[in-house]
N, C-alpha and C positions, 0 to 999 in steps of 0.2 A: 504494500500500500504506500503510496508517495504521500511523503508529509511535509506536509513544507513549514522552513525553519526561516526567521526572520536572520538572513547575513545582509550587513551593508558594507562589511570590510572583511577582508581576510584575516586579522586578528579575532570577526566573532567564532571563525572555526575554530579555534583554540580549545572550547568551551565543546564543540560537537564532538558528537560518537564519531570518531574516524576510524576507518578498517585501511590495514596496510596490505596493499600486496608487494609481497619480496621482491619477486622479478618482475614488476614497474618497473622502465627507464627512469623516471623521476619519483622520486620517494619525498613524503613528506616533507623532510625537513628542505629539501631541499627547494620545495615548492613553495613554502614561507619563507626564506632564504630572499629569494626573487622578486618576493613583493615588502620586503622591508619587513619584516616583522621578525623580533629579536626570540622570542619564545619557540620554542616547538612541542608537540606533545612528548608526555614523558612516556603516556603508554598509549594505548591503540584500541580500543572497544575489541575489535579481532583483527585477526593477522593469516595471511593464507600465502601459500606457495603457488596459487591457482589466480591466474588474474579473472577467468570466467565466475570463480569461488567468490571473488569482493562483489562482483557485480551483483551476483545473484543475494549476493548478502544484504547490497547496498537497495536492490528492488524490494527485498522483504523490509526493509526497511529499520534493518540494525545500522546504521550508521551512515556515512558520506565515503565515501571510496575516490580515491585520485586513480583512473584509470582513464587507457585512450578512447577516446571518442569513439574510434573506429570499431570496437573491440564492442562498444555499450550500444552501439548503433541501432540494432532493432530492439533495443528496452526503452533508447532515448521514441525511437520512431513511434511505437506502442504506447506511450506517456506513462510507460512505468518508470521513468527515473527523469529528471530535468538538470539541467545543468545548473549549478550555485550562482554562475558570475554570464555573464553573456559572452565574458571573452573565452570562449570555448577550448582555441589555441592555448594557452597558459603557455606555456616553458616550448622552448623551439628545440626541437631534439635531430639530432644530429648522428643519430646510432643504429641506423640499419642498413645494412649492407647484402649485397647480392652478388655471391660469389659460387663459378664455375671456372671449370679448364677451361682456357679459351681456343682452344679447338673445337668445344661445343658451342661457342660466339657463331657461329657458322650451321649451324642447324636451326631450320625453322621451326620448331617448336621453342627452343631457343629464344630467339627471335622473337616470335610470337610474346611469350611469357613476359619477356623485357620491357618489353611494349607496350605492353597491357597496364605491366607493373610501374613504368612511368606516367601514365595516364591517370591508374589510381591516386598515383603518389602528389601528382599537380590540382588533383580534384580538391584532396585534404585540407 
């Protein structure tokens, strides 16, 4: 159930249920970090090794989860989860990479994949 929590600044998350997911490229602290705020949580409502884990956690409505857009895409689309801030982007990440032999640069499927995979990646 989506409940909606009155933020008008990223210090009021300080205060909310936050759920971490481990393997997030951007982790909490590092997410108030960014927007000036000196505090970070000391603990986490829940913690998961599963980034689909926080999501689902985050629609049942234990807490606020920092997860990629991409990732929450059909719960965001469903209106079981909304975003806190409108700036959706937050933190600009710079950490995925798409690596082959490049002997197989030369195959259309290949090809194909790459392609696709920069179209998505310009859409974000």
């Amino acid at each position: 159930m989506l409940k909606r929590i009155v933020v008008r600044s990223a210090d009021d998350l300080i205060a909310q249920p936050l759920i971490l997911s481990d393997v997030n490229v951007v982790q909490w602290p590092r997410w108030f970090a960014a927007r000036g705020v000196p505090l970070t949580p000391g603990t986490y409502a829940l913690r998961f090794d599963r980034a689909y884990l926080a999501i689902e956690a985050a629609v049942l409505g234990l807490g606020i989860a920092l997860e990629s857009s991409r990732l929450a895409e059909v719960a965001l689309r469903r209106g079981d989860l909304a975003p806190v801030f409108a700036d959706r982007k937050g933190i600009q990440v710079h950490a995925h990479h798409l690596v082959y032999p490049a002997a197989h640069g030369k195959w259309k499927k290949v090809a194909q994949f790459v392609a696709w995979l920069r179209r998505e990646a310009e859409r974000a």
